[in-house]
N, C-alpha and C positions, 0 to 999 in steps of 0.2 A: 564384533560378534556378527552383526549384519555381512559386515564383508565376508565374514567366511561362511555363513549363511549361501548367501549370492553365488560362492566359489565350488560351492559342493554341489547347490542346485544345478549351476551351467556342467559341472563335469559330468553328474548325473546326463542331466540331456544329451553330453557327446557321447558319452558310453553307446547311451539307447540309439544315438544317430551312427556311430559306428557299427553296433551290433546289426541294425538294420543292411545299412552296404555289404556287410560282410555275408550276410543271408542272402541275399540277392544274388552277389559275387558269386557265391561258389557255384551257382548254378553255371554260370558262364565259364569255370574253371572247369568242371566237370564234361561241359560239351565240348572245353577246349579239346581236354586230355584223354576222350571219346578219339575227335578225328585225328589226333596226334597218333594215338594207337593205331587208329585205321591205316595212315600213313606208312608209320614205318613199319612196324609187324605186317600189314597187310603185302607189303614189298620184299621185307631183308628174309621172309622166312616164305618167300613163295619166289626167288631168282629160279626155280626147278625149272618154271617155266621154259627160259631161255638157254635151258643146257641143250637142248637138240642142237638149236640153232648154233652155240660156240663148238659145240664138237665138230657141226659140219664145217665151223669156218677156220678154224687152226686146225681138224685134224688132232689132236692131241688125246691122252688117255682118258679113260673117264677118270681115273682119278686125279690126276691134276685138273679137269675141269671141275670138279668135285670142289677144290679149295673155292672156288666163285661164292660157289652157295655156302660150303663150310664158315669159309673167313667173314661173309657179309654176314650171316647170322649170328657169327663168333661178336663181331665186333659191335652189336646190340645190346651184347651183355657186357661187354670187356667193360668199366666203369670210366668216363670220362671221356671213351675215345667213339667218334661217328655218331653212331644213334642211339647209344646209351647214356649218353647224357641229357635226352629228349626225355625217355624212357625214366630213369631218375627221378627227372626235372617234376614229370605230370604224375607220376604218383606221390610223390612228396607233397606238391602242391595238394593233392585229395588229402593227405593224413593232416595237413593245416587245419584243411576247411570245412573238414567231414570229423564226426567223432560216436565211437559206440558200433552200433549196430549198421545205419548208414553208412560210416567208415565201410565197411566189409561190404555193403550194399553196393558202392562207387566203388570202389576196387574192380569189383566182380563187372558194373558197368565199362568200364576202360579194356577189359580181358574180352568181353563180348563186342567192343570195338575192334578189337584184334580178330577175333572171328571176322567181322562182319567186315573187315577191309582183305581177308584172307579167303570170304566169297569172289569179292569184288573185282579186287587188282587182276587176278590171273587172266580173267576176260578182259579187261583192259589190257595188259600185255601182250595177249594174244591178238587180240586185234591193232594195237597200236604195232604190232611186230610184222602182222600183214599189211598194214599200208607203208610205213615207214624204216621197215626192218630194225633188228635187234638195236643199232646204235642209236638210230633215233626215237625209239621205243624211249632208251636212258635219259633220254637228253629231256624228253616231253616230260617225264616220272620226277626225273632233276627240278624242273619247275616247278611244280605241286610239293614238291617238300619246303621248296622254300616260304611255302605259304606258313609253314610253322612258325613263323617267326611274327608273324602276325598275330596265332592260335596262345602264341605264347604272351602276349601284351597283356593280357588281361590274368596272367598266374602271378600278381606281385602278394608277396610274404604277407600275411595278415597283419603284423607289425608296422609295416609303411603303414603312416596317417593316423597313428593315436596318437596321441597327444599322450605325453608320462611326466610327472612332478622327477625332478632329482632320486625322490628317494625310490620311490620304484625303477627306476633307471638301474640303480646300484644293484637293488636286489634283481633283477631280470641278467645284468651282470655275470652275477656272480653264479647264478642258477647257470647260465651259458657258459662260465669259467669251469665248472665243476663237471659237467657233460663235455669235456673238450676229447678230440680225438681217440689223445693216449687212455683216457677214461673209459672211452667207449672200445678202444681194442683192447684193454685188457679184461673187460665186464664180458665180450662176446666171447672170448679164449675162457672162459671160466665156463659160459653156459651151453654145458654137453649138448643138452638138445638140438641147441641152434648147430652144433657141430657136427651133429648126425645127419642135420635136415643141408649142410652144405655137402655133407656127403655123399649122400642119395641124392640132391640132384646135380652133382659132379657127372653120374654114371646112367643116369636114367632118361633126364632131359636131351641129354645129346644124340641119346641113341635115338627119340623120336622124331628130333628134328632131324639129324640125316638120312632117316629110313625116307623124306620126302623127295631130298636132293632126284633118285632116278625112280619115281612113283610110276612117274609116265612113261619110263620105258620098261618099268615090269607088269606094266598094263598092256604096252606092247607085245611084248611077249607070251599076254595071255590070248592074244588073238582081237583085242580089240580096236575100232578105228579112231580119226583123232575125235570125232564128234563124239565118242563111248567114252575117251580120256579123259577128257573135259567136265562128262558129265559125272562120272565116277568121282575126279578131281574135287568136284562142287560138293561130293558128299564127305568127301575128307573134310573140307574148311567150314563146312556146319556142321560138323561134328564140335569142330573146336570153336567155331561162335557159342552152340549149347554148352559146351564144357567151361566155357569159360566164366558162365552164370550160377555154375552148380554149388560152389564152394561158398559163392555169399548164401545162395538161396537155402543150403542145408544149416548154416550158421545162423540162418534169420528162425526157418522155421523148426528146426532142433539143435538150439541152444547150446546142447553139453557134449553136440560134435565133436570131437578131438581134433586139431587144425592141421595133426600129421597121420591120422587116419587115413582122410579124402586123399591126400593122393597115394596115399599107399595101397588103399584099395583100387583106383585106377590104373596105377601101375602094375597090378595083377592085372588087369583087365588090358593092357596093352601087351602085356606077354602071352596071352592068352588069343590076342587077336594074329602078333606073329604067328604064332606056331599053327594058326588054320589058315590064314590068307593063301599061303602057296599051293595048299592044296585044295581052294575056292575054284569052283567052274562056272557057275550061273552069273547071270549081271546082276541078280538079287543077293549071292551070296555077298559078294567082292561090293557091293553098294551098303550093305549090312555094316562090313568089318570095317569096312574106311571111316566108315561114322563112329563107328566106335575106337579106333586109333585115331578120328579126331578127338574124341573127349577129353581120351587120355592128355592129349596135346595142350589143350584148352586148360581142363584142370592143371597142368601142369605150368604153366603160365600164369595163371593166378595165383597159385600158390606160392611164386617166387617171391610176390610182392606183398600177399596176405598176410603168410604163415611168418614169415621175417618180420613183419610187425608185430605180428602176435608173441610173435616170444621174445623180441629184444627192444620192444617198447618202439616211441615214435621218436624220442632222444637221442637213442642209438639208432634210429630205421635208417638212417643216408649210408652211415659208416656199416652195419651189416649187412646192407644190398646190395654195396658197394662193392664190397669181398664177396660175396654169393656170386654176383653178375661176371666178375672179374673170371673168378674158377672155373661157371659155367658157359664163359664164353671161351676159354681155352680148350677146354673140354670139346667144345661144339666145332673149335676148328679144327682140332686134330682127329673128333670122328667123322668129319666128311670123307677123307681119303683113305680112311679103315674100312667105312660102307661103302667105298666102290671096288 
């Protein structure tokens, strides 16, 4: 009786020493899959930069240069393939280590990484592109990603390092046997919803991101210099820094939000911003609408990764991001060469 006295106290104390690491942990998960975002979103969804420069160097149409930016951004989402298994990797990690209302809190953080590496990068581009031109621009950007793999050290599964008797072993088992794949893709084909929201952003998301692929040459054309580009450019990708915050922070502080609402209202609000941009004349108007066709952008990015948790659980969240990421990266490659 003593001994299992003894054996309950000492598990007791690993629980409380376990639960402690993992509090700790997540903070470092969470800065992890901050600059992970910054990284790759701040890169695969801002190559627009470097389209002057490959047009001038092959000569070729704009829309076959159009595939650069299409397919790099396509293959963010594609599931498995490039930078979407990064992408994957750091919001998963968050739905481990975050739960409730913080869940949605760090979502929305990682999406405002995304912004904030989408201020960033393009002035780094552009400068790394004036001293070292376009290829060694790649090659410097090539290095810094590899740093993820570092960022990524400290995302291990909450599960490594508890300690489990036999029988909870079986039952955690069998809970992971019963949530297997074929489980989870026939539970997502069941749920409309989830199948409405892969629909709309099938047709939505794509369209915002290749409206960016030739941004700077329809700035061009509005008469403005590259220093005006640049700066107008900066109002686009804070737009999508702030957008990218909106979705937890409406969720934190009005609760009985709808998680298909937010962006179905931004989505008006980016169709809204088409349909005045072309005929913007001021640097205040066109500085106005780019901020607001970032939000759109922004929201629209969190939502990929929010709203799929919210409606097909954290069980199902790998295998229905999976297929979301997958569609909306196809999607995003075949509209780069539509919108040129």
């Amino acid at each position: 009786m003593n001994r299992n006295i003894n054996l309950n106290i000492s598990s007791s104390d690993e629980e409380v020493k376990n639960a402690k690491n993992v509090s700790c942990r997540r903070w470092f998960v969470l800065a992890s899959g901050y600059f992970v975002m910054f990284l790759i979103t701040g890169f695969a969804f801002n190559v627009s930069i470097l389209i002057p420069e490959l047009l001038h160097t092959f000569e070729r149409s704009k829309a076959e240069t159009a595939l650069v930016q299409a397919i790099t951004a396509g293959m963010t989402y594609a599931a498995g393939l490039g930078f979407s298994a990064t992408f994957i990797s750091a919001t998963t990690s968050i739905g481990e280590y975050f739960n409730g209302k913080s869940k949605l809190m760090a979502l929305a953080f990682l999406s405002f990484g995304s912004g904030c590496g989408g201020i960033v990068i393009p002035f780094i581009l552009n400068a790394l592109m004036d001293e070292f031109g376009w290829r060694g621009s790649l090659l410097i950007m090539g290095g810094l990603m590899a740093h993820m793999v570092c960022l990524f050290a400290v995302c291990k599964p909450v599960s490594i390092g508890i300690s489990q008797n036999k029988e909870s072993n079986s039952e955690e088992n069998s809970k992971q046997g019963s949530f297997s794949f074929t489980y989870s893709l026939k539970s997502l084909v069941a749920n409309k919803v989830y199948i409405l929201l892969v629909i709309a952003m099938c047709f939505t998301l794509p369209v915002v991101i290749s409206s960016k692929i030739f941004i700077l040459d329809f700035l061009m054309t509005q008469g403005f210099n590259s220093d005006a580009q640049m700066k107008l450019y900066l109002c686009l990708q804070m737009g999508t820094a702030l957008g990218g915050m909106v979705p937890g922070l409406l969720k934190k502080y009005i609760p009985h939000t709808s998680v298909l609402s937010i962006p179905a209202f931004f989505t008006i609000v980016g169709t809204t911003v088409y349909a005045f941009l072309p005929t913007a004349e001021t640097y205040a108007h066109h500085a106005l609408l780019l901020v607001c066709l970032g939000l759109t952008l922004g929201v629209g990015i969190t939502t990929v990764s929010m709203t799929t948790m919210k409606l097909v659980g954290l069980q199902s969240y790998t295998v229905g991001l999976g297929i979301l990421m997958t569609l909306i990266g196809i999607s995003n490659s075949i509209g780069g060469p539509i919108a040129a």
